[in-house]
C-alpha positions in Angstrom: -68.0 -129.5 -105.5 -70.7 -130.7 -103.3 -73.1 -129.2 -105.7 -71.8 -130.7 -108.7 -71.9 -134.1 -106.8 -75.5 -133.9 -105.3 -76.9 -133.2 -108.7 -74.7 -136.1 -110.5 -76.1 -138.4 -107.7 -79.9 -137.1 -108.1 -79.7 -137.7 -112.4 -77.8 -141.0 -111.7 -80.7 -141.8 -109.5 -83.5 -140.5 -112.2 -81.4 -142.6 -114.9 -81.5 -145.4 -112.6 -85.2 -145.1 -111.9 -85.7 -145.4 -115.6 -83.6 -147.9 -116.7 -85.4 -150.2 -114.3 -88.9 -149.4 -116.4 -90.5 -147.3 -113.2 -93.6 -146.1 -114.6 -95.1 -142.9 -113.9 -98.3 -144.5 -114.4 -98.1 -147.1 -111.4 -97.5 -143.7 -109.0 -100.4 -142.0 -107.6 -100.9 -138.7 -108.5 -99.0 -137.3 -105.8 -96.7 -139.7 -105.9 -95.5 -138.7 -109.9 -95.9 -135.2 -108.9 -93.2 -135.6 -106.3 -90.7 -138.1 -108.5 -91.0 -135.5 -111.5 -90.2 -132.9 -108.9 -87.1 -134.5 -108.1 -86.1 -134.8 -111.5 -86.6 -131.6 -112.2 -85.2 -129.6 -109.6 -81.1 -130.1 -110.4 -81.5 -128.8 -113.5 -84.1 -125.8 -112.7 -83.6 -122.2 -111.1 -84.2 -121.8 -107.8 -86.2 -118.9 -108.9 -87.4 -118.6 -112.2 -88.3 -115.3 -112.9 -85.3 -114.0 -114.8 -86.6 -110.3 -116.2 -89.2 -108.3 -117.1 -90.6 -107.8 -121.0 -90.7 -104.1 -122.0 -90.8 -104.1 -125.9 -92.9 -102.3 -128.6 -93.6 -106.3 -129.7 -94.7 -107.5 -126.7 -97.3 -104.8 -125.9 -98.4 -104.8 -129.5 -99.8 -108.1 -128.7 -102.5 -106.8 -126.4 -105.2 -106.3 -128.4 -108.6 -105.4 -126.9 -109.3 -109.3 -127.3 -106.6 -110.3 -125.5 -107.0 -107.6 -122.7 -110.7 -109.1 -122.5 -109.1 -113.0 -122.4 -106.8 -111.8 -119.4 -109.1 -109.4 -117.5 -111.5 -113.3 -117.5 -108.6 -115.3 -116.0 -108.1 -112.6 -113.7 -111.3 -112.2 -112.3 -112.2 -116.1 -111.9 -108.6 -116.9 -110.2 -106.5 -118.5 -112.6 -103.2 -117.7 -113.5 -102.4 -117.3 -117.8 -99.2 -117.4 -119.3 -98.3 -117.3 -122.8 -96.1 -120.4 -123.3 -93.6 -122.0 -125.8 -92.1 -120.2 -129.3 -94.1 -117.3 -128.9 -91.8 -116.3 -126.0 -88.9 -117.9 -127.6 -89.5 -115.3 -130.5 -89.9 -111.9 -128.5 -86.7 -112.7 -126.3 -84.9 -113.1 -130.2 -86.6 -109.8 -131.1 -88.9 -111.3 -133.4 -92.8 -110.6 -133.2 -94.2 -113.8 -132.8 -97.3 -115.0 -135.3 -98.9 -117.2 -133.2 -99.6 -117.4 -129.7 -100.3 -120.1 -127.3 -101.3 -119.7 -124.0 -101.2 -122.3 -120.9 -103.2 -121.7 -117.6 -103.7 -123.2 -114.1 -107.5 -123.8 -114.9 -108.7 -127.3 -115.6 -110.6 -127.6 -119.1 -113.7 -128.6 -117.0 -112.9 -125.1 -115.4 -112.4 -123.2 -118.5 -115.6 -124.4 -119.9 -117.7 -123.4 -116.7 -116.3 -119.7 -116.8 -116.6 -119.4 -120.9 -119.9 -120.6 -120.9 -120.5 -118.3 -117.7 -119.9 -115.6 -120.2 -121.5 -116.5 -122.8 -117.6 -116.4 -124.7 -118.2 -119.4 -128.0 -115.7 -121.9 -127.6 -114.7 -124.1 -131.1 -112.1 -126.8 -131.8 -113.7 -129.2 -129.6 -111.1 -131.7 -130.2 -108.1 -130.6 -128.3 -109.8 -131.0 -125.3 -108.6 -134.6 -123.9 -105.4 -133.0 -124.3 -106.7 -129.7 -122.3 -107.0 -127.2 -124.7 -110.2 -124.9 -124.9 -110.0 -122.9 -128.1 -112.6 -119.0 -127.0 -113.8 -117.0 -129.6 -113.4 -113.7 -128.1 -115.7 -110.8 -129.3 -116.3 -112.8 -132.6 -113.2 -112.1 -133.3 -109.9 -113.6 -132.0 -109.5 -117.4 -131.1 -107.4 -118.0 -128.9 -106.1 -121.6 -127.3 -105.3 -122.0 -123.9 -103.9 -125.0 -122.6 -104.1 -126.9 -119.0 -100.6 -127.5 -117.5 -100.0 -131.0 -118.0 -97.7 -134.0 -117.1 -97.5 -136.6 -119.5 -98.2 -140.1 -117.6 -97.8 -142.7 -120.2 -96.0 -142.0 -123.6 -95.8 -144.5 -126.3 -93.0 -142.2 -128.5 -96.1 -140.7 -130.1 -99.1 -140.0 -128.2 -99.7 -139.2 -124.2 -101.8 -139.9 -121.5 -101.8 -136.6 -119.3 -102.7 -135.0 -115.4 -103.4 -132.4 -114.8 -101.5 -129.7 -112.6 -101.2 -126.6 -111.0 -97.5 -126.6 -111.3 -95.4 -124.1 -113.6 -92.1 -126.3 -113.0 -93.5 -129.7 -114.1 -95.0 -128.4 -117.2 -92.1 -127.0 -118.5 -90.3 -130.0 -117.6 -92.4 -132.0 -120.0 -91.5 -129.6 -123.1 -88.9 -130.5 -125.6 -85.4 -127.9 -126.0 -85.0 -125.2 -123.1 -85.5 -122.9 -125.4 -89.0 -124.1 -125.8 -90.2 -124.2 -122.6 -90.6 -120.9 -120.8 -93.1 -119.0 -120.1 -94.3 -115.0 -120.2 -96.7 -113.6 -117.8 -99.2 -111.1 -118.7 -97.1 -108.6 -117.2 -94.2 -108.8 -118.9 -92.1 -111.4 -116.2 -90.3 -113.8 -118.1 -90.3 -117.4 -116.2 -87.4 -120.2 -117.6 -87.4 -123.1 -115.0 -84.6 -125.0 -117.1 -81.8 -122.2 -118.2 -83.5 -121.6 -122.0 -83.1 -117.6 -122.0 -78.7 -118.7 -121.5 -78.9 -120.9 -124.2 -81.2 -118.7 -126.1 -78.1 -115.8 -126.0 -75.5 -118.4 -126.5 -77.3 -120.1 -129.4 -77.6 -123.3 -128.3 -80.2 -126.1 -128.7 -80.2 -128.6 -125.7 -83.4 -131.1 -124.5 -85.2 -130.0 -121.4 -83.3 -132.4 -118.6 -82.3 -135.4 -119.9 -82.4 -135.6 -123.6 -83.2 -139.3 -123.7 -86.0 -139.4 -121.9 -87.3 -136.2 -124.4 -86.7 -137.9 -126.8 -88.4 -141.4 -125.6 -91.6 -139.6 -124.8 -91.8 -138.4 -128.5 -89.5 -139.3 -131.0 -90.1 -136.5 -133.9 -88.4 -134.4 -131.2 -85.3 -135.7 -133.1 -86.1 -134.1 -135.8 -87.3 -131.0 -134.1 -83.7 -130.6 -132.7 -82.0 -130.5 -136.4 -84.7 -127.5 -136.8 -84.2 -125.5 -134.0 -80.6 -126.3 -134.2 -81.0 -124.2 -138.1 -82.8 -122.0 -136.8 -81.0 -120.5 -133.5 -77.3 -121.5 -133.8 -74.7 -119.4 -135.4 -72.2 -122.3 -136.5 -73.3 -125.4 -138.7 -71.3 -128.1 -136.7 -71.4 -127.2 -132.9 -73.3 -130.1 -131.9 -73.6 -131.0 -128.4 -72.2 -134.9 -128.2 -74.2 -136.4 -125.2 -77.2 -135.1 -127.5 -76.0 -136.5 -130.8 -75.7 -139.5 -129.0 -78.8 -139.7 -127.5 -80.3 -139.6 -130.9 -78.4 -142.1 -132.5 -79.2 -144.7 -129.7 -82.9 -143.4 -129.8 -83.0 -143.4 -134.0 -85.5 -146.4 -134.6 -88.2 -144.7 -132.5 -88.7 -143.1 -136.0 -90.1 -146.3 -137.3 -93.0 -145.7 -135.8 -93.6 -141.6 -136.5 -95.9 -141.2 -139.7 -94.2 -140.2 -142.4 -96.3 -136.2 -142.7 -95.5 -135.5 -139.6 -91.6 -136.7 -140.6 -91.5 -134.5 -143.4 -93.3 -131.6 -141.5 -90.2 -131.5 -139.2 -87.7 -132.0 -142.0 -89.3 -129.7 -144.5 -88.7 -126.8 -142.3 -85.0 -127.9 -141.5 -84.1 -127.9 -144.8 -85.6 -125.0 -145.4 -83.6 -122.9 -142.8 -80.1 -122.3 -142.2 -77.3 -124.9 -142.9 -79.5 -126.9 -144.2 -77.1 -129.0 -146.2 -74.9 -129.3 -142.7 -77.8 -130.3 -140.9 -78.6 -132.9 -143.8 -75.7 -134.3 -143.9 -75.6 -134.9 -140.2 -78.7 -136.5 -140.4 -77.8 -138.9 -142.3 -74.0 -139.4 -140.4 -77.0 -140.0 -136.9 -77.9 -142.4 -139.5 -81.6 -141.5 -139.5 -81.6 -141.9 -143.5 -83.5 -145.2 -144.1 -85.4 -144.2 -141.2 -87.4 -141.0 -142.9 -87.4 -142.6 -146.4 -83.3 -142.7 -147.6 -81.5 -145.4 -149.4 -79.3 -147.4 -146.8 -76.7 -145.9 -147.6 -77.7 -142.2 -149.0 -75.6 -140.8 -151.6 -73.7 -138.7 -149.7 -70.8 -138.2 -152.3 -73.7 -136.6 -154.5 -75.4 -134.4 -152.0 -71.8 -132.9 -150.8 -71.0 -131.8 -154.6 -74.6 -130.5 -154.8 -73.5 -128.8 -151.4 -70.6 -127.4 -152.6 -71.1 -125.9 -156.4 -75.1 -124.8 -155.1 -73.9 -123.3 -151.7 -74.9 -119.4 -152.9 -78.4 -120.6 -154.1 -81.5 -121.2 -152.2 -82.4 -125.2 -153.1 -86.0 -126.4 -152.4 -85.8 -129.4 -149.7 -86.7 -131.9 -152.1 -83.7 -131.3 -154.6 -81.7 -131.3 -151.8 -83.3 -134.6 -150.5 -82.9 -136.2 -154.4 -79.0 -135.6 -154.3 -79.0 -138.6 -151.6 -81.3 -140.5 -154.0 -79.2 -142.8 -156.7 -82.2 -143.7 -159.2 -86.0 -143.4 -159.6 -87.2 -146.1 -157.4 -85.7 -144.1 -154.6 -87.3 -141.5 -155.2 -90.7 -143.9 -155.1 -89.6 -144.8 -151.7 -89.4 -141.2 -150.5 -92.4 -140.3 -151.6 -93.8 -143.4 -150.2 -92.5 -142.9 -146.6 -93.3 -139.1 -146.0 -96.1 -138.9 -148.5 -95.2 -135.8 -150.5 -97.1 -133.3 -152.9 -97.7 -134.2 -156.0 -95.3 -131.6 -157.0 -92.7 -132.9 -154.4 -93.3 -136.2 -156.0 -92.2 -135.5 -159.4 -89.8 -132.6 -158.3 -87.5 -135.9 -157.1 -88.1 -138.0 -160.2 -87.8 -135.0 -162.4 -83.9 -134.4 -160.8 -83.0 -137.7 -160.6 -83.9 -138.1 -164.5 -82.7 -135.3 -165.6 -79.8 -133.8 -163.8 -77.2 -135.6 -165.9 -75.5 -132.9 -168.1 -77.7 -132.3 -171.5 -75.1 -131.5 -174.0 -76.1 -129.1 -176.9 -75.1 -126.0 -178.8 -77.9 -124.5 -177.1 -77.2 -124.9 -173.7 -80.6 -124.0 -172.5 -82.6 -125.8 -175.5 -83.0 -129.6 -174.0 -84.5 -127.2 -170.8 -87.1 -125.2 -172.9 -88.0 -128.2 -174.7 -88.4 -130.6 -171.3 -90.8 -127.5 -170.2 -93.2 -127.4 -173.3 -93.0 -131.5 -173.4 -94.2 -131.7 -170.2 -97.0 -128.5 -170.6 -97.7 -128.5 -166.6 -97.7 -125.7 -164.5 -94.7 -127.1 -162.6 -92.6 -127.8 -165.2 -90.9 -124.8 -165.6 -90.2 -124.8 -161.6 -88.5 -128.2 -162.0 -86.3 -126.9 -164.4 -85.2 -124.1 -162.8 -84.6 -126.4 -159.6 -82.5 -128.6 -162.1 -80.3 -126.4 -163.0 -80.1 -124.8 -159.6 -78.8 -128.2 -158.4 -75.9 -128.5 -161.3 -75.5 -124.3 -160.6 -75.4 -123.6 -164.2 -74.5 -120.5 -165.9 -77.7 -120.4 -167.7 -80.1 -120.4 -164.8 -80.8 -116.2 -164.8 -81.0 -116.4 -168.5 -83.6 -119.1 -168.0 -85.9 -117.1 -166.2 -85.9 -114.4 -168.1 -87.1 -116.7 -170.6 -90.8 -116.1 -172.1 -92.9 -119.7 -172.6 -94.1 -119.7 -176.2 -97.5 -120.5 -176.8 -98.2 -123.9 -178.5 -99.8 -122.6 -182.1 -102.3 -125.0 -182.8 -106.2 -125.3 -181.5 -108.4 -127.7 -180.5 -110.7 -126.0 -183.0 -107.8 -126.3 -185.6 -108.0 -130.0 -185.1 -111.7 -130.2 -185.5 -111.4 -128.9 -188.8 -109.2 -131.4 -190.2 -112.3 -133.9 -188.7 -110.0 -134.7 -185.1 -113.2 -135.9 -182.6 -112.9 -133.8 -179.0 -112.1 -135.4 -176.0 -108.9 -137.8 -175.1 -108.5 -138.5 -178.3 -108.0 -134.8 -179.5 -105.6 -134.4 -175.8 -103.4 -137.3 -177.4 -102.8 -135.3 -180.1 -102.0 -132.0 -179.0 -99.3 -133.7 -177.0 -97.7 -135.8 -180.2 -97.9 -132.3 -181.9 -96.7 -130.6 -179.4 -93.6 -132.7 -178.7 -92.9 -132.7 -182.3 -93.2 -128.7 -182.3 -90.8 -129.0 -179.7 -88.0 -131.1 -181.0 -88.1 -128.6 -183.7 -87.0 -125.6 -181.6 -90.7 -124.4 -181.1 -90.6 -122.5 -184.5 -93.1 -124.1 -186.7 -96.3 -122.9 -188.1 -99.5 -124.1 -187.4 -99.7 -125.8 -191.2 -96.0 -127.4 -190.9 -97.7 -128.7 -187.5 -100.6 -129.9 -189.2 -98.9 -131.6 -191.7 -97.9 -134.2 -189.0 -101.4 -135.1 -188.2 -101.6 -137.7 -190.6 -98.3 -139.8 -188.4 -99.6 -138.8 -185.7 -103.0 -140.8 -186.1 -100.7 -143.3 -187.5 -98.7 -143.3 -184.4 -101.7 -143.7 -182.2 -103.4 -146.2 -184.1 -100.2 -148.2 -183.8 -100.3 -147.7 -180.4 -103.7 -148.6 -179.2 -103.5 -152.2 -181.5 -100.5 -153.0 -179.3 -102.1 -152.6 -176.2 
């Protein structure tokens, strides 16, 4: 009981100390090492060292490159750690593909002992933030990253100090889950209780998720990702989080729309993606990452529903919320999509009204040789993946036919090359098209004559 009540006094306290705008960056360094520390310590084990690694994963990671980049740190007197998903992913039982490493040396002492040993160093750029990327026997990069504690944060970007101290580092990372670390032998350090909520499948903000969230804002989105991609149940949000991201939403505002759609992208391209959408949207962080005000959510549930056994690409999921084109213009405008992202949400939104015909698939062939790009056929088959229709497998067994008539065909009946000859081929083609793709060359070529007719027309209306 007195536990319980020391630690609701000390994040009352922190809360307090925050909501009357103390600034790390009017404390001395000492000073905002020992606030953080009181922060921290509620929350964080007493001792953080939970187990020891022991896998076939984790010691297939030391390759001679990495035995070299260890034996280094070891020998100059600074401590390494491999840091963040990597470990995340080898306490899951997943071989991680990337690895990022975090050290007690200073970048200014990195760069001494590299250069010491004559080991190349590249990506100059990360180091104001304290990484130094070595190029170890011409062969591995690997970056290594200064612990940090981020002074000033402006929801985007952060002014850093740098420390010696495991605890406070971690304490600057997002989810739990995210923020221990793995010593080169195989001892397994979580400061803040991410291995429990790693087995229990939960995703919860380092501390207090507020101030996470404050000190970068696409951290709300990161949430909905991780959520997809470690818990086992779509709806088994945690409420003081949910609500920490509604009351934190328009921080968005000011996150550029690629790095938006970075974060989103990947959340609806994991698990319960529709679920985590849809939540999204109830947060009401729609109009906020490029929405209509009011997203159409009786659309995207139906989509939900009927699509549920089929894997939907994030944008057709993302056009069910859209009502008409322009939407889809403002999408594209806020999280700057592909080109093929781009006209994936037009090309739904246009065309995923039902097509009726005696040959079901027919309108779909024909939209696919109209449009003669190489996405064309993957719009399709994303249309008709968002209505589930019966035709879908026969559609992809289906085998393009090759428009008939050449460009040298046209020069022969005296069509000049260039865009002229282009704006033919596509009147031709479209006809060829509306005509079940079964004409001849010469039927073809007896159109020629309307076509030019057509284009004149065209070009005097201009």
């Amino acid at each position: 009981m007195f536990l319980r009540y020391s630690v609701d006094r000390v994040v009352r306290s922190v809360k307090q100390c925050y909501s009357t705008k103390t600034k790390l960056a009017t404390l001395t360094n000492t000073e905002r090492v020992k606030f953080l520390r009181q922060m921290a310590l509620p929350k964080s084990r007493e001792d953080p060292v939970i187990l020891k690694l022991d896998t076939p994963d984790f010691h297939s990671l030391f390759t001679d490159e990495l035995k070299s980049l260890a034996s280094l740190f070891k020998e100059y007197g600074y401590e390494v750690r491999i840091a963040g998903g990597a470990v995340r992913d080898l306490l899951s039982g997943v071989k991680p593909t990337d690895l990022d490493f975090a050290t007690t040396a200073t970048p200014a002492q990195m760069k001494e002992m590299f250069t010491a040993e004559s080991v190349r160093m590249i990506n100059a750029n990360g180091e104001k933030h304290g990484t130094i990327t070595p190029r170890i026997n011409d062969k591995e990069n690997f970056e290594v990253t200064t612990l940090r504690i981020d002074v000033v944060t402006d929801g985007r970007h952060a002014e850093v100090q740098f420390t010696t101290d495991w605890l406070l580092d971690a304490l600057r990372r997002d989810l739990t889950i995210n923020s221990m670390f793995l010593g080169l032998d195989g001892s397994v350090y979580d400061y803040f209780y991410g291995y429990d909520d790693l087995q229990a499948r939960r995703v919860k903000f380092v501390g207090d998720p507020v101030t996470r969230i404050q000190e970068d804002y696409l951290r709300i989105l990161r949430y909905f990702r991780f959520y997809g991609k470690i818990s086992k149940e779509p709806d088994q949000h945690d409420e003081e989080t949910l609500k920490a991201i509604r009351d934190n939403k328009e921080g968005l505002k000011n996150v550029s729309g690629e790095r938006i759609w970075m974060e989103l992208k990947k959340t609806l391209e994991g698990k319960f993606a529709g679920e985590l959408l849809l939540k999204i949207i109830e947060c009401g962080l729609g109009p906020l990452i490029g929405l209509p005000e009011n997203p159409n959510v009786h659309e995207l549930k139906l989509v939900l529903e009927r699509s549920r056994g089929l894997k939907l690409n994030p944008i057709t999921l993302l056009s069910a919320t859209l009502y008409n084109q322009d939407d889809a213009a403002a999408l594209n405008a806020r999280l700057k999509l592909s080109v093929f992202e781009r006209d994936l949400a037009v090309f739904i939104v246009e065309h995923r009204p039902p097509k009726p015909n005696i040959k079901p698939l027919m309108p779909y062939q024909q939209l696919v040789l109209k449009i003669n790009n190489k996405f064309g056929y993957q719009y399709v088959v994303e249309v008709l993946k968002y209505n589930n229709s019966s035709y879908l497998e026969e559609f992809q067994k289906w085998t393009i036919p090759k428009f008939p008539v050449t460009g040298n065909m046209l020069k022969g009946k005296g069509v000049e090359s260039g865009r002229k000859m282009g704006l033919v081929i596509a009147e031709l083609r479209n006809y060829w098209a509306d005509h079940e793709y079964k004409l001849t060359p010469d039927e073809i070529l007896k159109q020629l004559p309307n076509v030019l007719d057509v284009l004149a027309e065209k070009r005097k209306n201009k």
